[in-house]
C-alpha positions in Angstrom: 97.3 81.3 88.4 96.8 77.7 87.0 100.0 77.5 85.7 103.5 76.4 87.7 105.4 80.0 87.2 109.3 79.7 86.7 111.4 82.4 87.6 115.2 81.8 86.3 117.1 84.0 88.6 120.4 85.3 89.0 122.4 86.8 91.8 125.7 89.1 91.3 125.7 92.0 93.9 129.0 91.1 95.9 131.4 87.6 95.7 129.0 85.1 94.9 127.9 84.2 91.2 124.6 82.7 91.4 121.5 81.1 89.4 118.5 79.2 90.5 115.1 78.2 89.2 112.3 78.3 91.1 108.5 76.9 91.2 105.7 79.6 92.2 107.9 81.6 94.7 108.9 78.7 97.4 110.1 75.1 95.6 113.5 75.4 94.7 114.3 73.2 91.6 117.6 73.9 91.8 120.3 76.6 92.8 123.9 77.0 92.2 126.8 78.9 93.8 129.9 80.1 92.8 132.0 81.6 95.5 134.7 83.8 95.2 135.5 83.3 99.1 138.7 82.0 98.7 140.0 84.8 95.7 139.3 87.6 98.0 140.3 86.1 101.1 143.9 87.1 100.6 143.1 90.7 100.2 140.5 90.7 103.8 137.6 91.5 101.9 136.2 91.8 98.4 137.6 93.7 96.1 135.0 95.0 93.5 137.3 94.9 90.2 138.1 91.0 90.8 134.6 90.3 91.9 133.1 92.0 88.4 135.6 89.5 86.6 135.0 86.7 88.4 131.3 87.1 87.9 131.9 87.3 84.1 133.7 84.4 84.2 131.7 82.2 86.2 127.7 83.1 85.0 127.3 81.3 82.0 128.3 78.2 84.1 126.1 78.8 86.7 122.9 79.2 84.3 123.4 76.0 82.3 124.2 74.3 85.5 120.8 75.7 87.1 118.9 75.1 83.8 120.5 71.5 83.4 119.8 70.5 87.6 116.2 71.6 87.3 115.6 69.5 84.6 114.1 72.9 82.3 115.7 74.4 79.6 114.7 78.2 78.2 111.6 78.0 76.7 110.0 76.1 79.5 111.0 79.3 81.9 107.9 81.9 82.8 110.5 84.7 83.4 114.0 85.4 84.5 114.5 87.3 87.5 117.8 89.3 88.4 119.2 91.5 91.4 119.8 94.9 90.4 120.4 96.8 93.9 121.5 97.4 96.0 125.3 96.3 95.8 128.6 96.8 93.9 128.1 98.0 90.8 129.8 96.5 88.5 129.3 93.3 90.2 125.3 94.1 89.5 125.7 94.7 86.0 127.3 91.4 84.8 124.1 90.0 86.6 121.5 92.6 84.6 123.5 92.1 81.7 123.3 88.7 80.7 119.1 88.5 82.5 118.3 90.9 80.0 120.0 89.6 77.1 118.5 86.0 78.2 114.7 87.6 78.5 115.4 89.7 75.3 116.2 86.5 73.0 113.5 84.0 74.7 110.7 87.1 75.1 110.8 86.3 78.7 109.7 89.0 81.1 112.6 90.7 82.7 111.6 91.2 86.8 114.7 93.2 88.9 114.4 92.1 92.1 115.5 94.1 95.6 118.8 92.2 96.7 117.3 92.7 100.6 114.0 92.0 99.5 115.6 88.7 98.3 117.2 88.0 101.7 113.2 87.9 103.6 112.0 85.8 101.3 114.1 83.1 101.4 112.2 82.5 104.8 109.1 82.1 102.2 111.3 78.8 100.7 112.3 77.4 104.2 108.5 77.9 105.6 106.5 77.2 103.0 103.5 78.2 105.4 105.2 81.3 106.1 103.2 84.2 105.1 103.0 88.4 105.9 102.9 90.2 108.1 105.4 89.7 110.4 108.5 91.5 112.0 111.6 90.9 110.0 115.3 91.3 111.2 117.7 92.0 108.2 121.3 91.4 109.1 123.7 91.1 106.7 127.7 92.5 105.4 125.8 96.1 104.8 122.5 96.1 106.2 121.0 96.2 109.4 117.0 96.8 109.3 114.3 95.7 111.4 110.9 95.8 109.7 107.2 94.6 109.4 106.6 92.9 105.8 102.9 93.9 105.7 102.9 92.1 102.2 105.0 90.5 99.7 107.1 93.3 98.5 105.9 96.2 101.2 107.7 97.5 104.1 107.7 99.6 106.8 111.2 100.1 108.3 111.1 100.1 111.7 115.0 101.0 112.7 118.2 100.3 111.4 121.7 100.8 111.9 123.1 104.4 112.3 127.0 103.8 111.4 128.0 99.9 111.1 126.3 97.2 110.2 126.5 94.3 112.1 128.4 92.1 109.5 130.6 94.8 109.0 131.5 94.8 112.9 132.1 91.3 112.5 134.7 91.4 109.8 136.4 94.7 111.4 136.7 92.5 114.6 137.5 89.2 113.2 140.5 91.3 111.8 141.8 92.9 114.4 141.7 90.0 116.8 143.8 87.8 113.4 140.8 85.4 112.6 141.0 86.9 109.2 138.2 86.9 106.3 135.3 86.2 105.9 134.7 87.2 109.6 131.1 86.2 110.6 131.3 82.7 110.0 135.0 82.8 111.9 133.9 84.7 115.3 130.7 82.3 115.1 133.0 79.3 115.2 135.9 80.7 118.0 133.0 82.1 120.1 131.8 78.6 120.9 134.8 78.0 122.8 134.8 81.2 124.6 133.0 82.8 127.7 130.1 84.9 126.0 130.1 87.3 129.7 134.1 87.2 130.2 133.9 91.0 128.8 130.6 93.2 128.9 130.9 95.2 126.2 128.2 97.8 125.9 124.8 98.0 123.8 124.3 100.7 121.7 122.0 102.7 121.7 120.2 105.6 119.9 118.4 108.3 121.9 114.9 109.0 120.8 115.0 105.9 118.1 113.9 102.8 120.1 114.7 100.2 117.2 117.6 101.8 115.5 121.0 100.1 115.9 124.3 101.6 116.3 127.2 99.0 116.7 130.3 101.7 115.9 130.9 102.2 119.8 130.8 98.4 120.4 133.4 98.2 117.8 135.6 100.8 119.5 135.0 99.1 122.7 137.2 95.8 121.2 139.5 97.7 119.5 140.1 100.0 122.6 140.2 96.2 125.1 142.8 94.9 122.5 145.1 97.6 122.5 145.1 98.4 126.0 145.8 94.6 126.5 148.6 95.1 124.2 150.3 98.3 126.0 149.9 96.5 129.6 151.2 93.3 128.3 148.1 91.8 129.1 147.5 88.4 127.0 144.3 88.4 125.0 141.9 85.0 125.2 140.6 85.5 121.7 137.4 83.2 122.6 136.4 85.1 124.7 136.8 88.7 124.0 135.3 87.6 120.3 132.3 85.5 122.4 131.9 88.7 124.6 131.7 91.0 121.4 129.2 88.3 119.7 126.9 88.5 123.0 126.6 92.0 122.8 125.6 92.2 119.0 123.1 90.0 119.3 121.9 90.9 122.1 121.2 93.9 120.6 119.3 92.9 117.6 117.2 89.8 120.1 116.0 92.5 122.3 114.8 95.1 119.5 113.3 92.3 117.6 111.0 90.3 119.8 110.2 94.0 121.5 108.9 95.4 118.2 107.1 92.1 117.7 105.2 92.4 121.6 104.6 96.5 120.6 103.0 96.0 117.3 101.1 93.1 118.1 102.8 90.6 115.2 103.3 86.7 116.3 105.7 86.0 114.1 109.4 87.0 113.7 111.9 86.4 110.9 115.5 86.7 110.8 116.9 87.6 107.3 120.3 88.1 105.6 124.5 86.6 105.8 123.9 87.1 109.7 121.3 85.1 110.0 123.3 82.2 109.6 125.0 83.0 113.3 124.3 80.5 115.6 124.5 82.4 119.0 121.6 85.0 116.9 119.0 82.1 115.7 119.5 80.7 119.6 118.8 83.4 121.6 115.9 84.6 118.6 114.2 81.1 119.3 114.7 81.5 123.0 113.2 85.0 123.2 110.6 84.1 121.0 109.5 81.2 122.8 109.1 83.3 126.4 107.0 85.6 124.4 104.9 83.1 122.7 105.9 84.5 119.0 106.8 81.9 116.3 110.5 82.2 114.8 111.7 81.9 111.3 115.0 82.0 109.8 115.9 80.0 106.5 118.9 77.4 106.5 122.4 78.9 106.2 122.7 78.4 102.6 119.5 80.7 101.7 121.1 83.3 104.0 124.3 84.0 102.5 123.8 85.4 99.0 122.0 83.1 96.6 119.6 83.0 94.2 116.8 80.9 94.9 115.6 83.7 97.0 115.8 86.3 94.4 113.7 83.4 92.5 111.1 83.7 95.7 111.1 87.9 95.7 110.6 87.8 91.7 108.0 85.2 91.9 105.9 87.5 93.8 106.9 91.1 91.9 105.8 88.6 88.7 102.5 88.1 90.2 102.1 91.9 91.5 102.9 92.6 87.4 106.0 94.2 88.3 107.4 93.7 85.1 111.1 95.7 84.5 111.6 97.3 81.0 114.6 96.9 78.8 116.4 100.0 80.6 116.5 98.0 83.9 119.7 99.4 85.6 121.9 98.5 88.3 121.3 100.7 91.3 124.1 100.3 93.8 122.5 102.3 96.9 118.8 101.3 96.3 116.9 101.9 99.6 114.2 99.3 100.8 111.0 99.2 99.5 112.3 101.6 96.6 111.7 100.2 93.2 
């Protein structure tokens, strides 16, 4: 193309309201957040009804403000991109909504973009000379995959979680140990004064599926530890039993990573998604890459957590693979990877 291609993209799966515009899939011109962090945090999670009102109430703003910081306004815009799976539903369809009323009245083209598909390429943004294949960890709230991108937009799935996700563990844990919501970011910051081998905690495991996680029994394993401390009277060092529980996690997800990497022959790893952000994960990632000789990738912790710059990257590429959605463009709560 010999034109700069603008995607206008907005973000609405779960709590935060989001618009960006970005330049030919990896310069971010701008990108804005509004978080609904602190409305949910009082109920210990989100709660879809608020989040669908809260998104209505916050995405005009977030649009001007993105079109106003990068300096463009409408007309200037090559297409508008928007998530439309998977996540809560009517949280997605304040987000479809307004993209295709917005490509509809500037005849833009409308491109629905794959919220997990979003989450890999924000490494795209953060490494400009990042570029397929390579073995991708996606950890986020709901999702726990480990795949090779063979291409911008293709997958091959090479495990993922059987029960919980590995956010999810977090927040279940973060709650029953009192640290409260949103969990990741809260065990993250405890664990770093705790003793990460205090408790072993056990790996899961999944017989007969090398790379597939399963993080339900680890769960148990805290919530058993805490109340038996609690029947024996038996005080509970909250650093470490929540630095124990991080170890194991990402142990987990370290090991199956940089082993799928050695097996398939890839020298490069990427870690993806909300998780991503964990500082115990992108430490041990780097550490295990760097015995193996494999480069590691992850994007800075605001392109983790839900944004839209990277659904501005993902479109950027489904605009250049003509990928164009029609005017029936849906929101699809449950969309699969690598489903369109």
């Amino acid at each position: 193309m010999n034109e700069d291609v603008l995607i206008l993209a907005i973000e609405s799966s779960c709590d935060e309201t989001a618009a960006a515009v970005v330049k030919n899939g990896r310069t971010v011109l701008s990108n804005v957040i509004s978080s609904q962090i602190s409305t949910h945090t009082i109920y210990g999670g989100v709660v879809p009804e608020i989040a669908s009102r809260e998104h209505i109430k916050a995405i005009n703003y977030v649009i001007r403000r993105a079109l106003a910081e990068a300096g463009v306004g409408l007309p200037e815009i090559t297409a508008v991109g928007v998530t439309y799976g998977p996540g809560l539903v009517g949280a997605l369809l304040v987000g479809v909504a307004e993209a295709k009323a917005l490509a509809y009245a500037a005849k833009k083209p409308l491109i629905g973009v794959h919220h997990i598909e979003g989450h890999v390429s924000a490494n795209f943004i953060e490494h400009p000379d990042l570029e397929p294949p390579f073995v991708c960890l996606i950890v986020s709230g709901g999702h726990t995959h480990l795949v090779i991108v063979k291409d911008y937009g293709k997958f091959e799935i090479l495990g993922r979680t059987r029960d919980d996700a590995a956010g999810e563990a977090f927040d279940k844990v973060a709650r029953a140990v009192g640290l409260g919501y949103p969990g990741g970011p809260k065990v993250d910051r405890t664990a770093r004064e705790g003793n990460p081998h205090a408790i072993e905690f056990p790996r899961g495991k999944v017989d007969g599926s090398p790379y597939d996680f399963s993080f339900s029994g680890l769960k148990s394993a805290v919530l058993n530890h805490i109340n038996h401390a609690k029947m024996t009277g038996e005080e509970i060092h909250v650093p470490d039993l929540v630095a124990s529980f991080q170890n194991s996690v990402v142990d987990s997800l370290v090991s199956r990573t940089v082993t799928a990497a050695k097996e398939y022959g890839y020298g490069q790893v990427a870690i993806a998604g909300g998780v991503a952000s964990n500082t115990a994960l992108r430490a041990a990632m780097e550490q295990a890459c760097g015995k193996a000789g494999i480069r590691c990738c992850y994007p800075s912790p605001v392109l983790c957590t839900d944004n839209a710059a990277m659904i501005g990257a993902a479109a950027y590429y489904e605009y250049c693979n003509g990928n164009i959605a029609g005017w029936d463009l849906n929101a699809v709560p449950n969309l699969k990877l690598g489903e369109r």
